[in-house]
N, C-alpha and C positions, 0 to 999 in steps of 0.2 A: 773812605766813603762817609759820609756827614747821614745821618738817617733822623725822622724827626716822627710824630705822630700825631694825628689830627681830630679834632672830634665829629670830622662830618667828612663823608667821601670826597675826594679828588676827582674832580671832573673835567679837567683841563690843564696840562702844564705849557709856558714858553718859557722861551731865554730871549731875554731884553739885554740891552749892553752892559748889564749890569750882574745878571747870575738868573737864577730859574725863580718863576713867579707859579704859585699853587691857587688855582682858583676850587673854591671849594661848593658844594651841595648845600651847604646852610648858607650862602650868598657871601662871603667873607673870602676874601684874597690874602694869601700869605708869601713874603719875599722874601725866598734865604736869608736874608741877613736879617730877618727876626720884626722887621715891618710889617704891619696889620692893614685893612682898608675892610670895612664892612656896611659898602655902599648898596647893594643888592636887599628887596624886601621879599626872598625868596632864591632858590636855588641859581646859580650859575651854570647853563646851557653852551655856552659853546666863550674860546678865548684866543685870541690871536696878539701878538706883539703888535705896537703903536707904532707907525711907520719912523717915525725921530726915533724909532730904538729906546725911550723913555718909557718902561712901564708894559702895561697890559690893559685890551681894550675886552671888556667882556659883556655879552649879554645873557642876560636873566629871562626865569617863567614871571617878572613883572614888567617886561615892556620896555625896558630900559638898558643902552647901550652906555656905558660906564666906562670912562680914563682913568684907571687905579695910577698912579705914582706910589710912591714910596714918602715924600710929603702930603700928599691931598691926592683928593678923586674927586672927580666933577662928569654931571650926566651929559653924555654929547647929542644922544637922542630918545626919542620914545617912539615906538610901533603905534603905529595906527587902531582904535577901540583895544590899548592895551594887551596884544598878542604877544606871545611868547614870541621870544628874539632864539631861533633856532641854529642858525649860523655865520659865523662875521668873516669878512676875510681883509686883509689891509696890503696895499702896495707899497714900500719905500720908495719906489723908483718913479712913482706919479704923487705920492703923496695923498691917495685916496683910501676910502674905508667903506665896505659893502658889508652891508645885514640883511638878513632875511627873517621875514616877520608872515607866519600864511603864506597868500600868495602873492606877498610885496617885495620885489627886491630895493633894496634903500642904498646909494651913494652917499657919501658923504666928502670934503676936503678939510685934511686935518687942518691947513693952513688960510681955511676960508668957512667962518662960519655961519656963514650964509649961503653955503652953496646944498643942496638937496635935490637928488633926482632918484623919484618913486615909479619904478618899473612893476606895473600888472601882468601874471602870469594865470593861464587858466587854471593850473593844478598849483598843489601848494609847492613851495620851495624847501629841498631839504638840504640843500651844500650850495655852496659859495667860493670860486678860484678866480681871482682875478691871470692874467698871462702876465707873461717874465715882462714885461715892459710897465705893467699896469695900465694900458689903455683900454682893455675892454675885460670884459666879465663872462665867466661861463657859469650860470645854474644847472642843478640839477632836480627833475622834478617828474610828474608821470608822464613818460611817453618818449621818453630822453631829456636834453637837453639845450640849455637856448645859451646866444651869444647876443653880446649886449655893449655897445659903446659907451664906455662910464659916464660921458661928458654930457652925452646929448639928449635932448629931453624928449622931444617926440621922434620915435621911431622904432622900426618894426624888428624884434629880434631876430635874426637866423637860428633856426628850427632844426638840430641836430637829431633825427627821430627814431626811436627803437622802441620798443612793445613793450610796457612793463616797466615798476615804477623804482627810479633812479635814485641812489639814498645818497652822492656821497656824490664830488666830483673835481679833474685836478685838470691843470696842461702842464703837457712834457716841457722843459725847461728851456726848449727853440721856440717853444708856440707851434711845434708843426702837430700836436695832436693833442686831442680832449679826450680823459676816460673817464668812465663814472664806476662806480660802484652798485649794484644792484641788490635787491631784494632778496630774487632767489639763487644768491651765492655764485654768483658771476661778476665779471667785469665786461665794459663794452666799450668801444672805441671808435673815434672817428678820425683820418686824416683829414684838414681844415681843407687841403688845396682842391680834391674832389670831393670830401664829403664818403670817403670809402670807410665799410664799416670794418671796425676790426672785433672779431669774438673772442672771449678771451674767457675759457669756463674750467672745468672739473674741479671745484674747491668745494669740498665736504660742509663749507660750515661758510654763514654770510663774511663777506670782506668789510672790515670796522676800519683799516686804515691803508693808504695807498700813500709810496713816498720815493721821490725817483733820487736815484744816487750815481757814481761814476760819471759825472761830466753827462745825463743824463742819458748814459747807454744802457739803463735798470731800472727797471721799475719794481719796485717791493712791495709785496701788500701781505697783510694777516689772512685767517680763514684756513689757512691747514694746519698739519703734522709742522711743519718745516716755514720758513721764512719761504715765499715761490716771489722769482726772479723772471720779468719780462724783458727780453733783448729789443732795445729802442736803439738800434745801430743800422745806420743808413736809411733811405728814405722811405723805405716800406716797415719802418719798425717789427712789430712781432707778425706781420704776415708770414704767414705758411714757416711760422719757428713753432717751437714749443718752449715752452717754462720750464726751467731747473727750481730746484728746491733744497734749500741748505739749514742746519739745524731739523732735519727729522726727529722726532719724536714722537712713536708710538703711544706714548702715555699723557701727552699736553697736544694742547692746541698752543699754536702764534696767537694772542690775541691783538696785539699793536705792534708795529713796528715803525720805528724813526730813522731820518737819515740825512745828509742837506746835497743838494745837488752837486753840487762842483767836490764834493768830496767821496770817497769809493770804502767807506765804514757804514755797516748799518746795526741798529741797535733794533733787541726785539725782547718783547712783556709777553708772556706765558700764561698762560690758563692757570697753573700751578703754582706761581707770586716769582717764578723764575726771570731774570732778567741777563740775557746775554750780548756780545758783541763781535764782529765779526767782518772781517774783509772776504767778500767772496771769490777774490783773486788768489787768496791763501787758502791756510787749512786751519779749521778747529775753529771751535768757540771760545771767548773769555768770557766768563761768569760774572757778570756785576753783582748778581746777585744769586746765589747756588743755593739758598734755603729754600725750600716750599712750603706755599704758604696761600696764600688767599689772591683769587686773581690778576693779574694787573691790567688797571681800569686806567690811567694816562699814562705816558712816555713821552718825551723829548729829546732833541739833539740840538745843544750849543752851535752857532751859525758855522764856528768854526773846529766842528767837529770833535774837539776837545772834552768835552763833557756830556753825561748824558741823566738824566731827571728821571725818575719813575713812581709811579705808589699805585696801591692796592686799593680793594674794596673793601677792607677795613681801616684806611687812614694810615696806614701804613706810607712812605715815603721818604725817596733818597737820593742825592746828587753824587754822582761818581766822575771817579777820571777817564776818559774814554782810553 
């Protein structure tokens, strides 16, 4: 395991086709292979991989959505009177890049740079999931959830609606459901073809990360003792199931968990600076990282499962072999 350390928190790790990109809290991007970029006048807020697989697309507390490479970085946008750029998400498969800036969500085409469609929401935007095709967009914000045609400029989003404000939000890897993340330490769900709600609660502590794995029969998300596992198998996904829970621990919280869909490994950041891995079709953990230590605040999984990225809240940080 290759371990490095930084002088400002880790707020964001990907894997680009090239190895793990460290976007950092003093506004400075670092790339395993010892690459710098210190485009950002201001913290780094949220980061996602460029759809060419080149690099890392990050937004900052200055308004500005930034192409780091490994040669050069160049601004692709600014938020509207300068608002924090709170979440990005990018497509490979349409080739598109969504930000959220307040309560603007922002299109972009990496291969057209002139294209630009600015979606008003009544409450702010706090997550951003384009679906597995990349044709439309799911936010999340108070009240639930909206859907949104990437393309088209005027028109009226489909209104996914639940009580209560929505921090986080993904689609299951067929596109047949949106869940979000909530507030008060819950998840909630919609199936797209009725609009049926799905509940999805008893997690001691808020959910920071959701990420679906096994060909997407799993859903994994942080918030307990243990990695908790939702059964997305057949067309009522976790209806009238319960959630299993693997890696318990009485003494840490899951604080992250990583994982990539078409593959059935999930990797999971501890309260404790612990970092483990794990097939939930097996037995036992492997330790990436068995010391403890100080939180861990981002993780990653390489597209192809192979590797997996972590660091702490002190700067702490490390690439391993899955």
């Amino acid at each position: 395991m290759r371990t490095s350390n930084f002088d400002a928190q880790i707020t964001a790790i990907v894997f680009d086709a090239e190895g793990a990109i460290f976007a950092l809290g003093d506004g400075s991007v670092r790339f395993e292979g010892g690459e710098f970029s210190a485009a950002h006048d201001g913290a780094i807020l949220c980061a996602v991989a460029h759809p060419s697989g080149d690099g890392v697309i990050t937004g900052g507390d200055d308004g500005r959505l930034i192409w780091h490479r490994r040669t050069d970085a160049g601004v692709l946008a600014t938020s509207a009177r300068g608002q924090w750029i709170d979440a990005v998400d990018a497509s490979a498969e349409s080739g598109l890049i969504a930000f959220s800036a307040g309560k603007i969500l922002t299109v972009l085409d990496a291969k057209d740079a002139g294209f630009r469609r600015d979606f008003q929401h009544e409450h702010t935007v706090s997550g951003v999931a384009f679906e597995p095709k990349g044709r439309r967009i799911a936010t999340s914000t108070y009240g639930g959830a909206a859907l949104w045609f990437a393309r088209i400029a005027e028109q009226r989003p489909t209104f996914l609606k639940w009580a209560g404000s929505h921090t986080a939000v993904t689609f299951s890897p067929d596109g047949t459901f949106v869940v979000t993340a909530m507030q008060d330490s819950q998840l909630h769900g919609w199936r797209l073809k009725d609009q049926k709600n799905l509940r999805m609660g008893g997690y001691p502590s808020k959910v920071r990360a959701m990420s679906f794995l096994s060909n997407g029969q799993l859903l994994a998300t942080s918030g307990a003792q243990g990695a908790v596992l939702w059964p997305f198998v057949g067309a009522n996904g976790p209806m009238g199931r319960e959630a299993t829970e693997i890696g318990f621990d009485e003494g840490s919280l899951v604080a992250l968990v990583a994982s990539q869909p078409k593959h059935g490994v999930l990797a999971a950041g501890l309260s404790d600076g612990r970092v483990w891995l794990a097939d939930p079709a097996g037995q036992g953990l492997n330790f990436l990282k068995a010391d403890r230590g100080a939180p861990i605040t981002a993780l990653a999984m390489s597209a192809d499962a192979t590797r997996v990225a972590w660091a702490d809240e002190d700067g702490n940080a490390g690439v391993a072999e899955a």
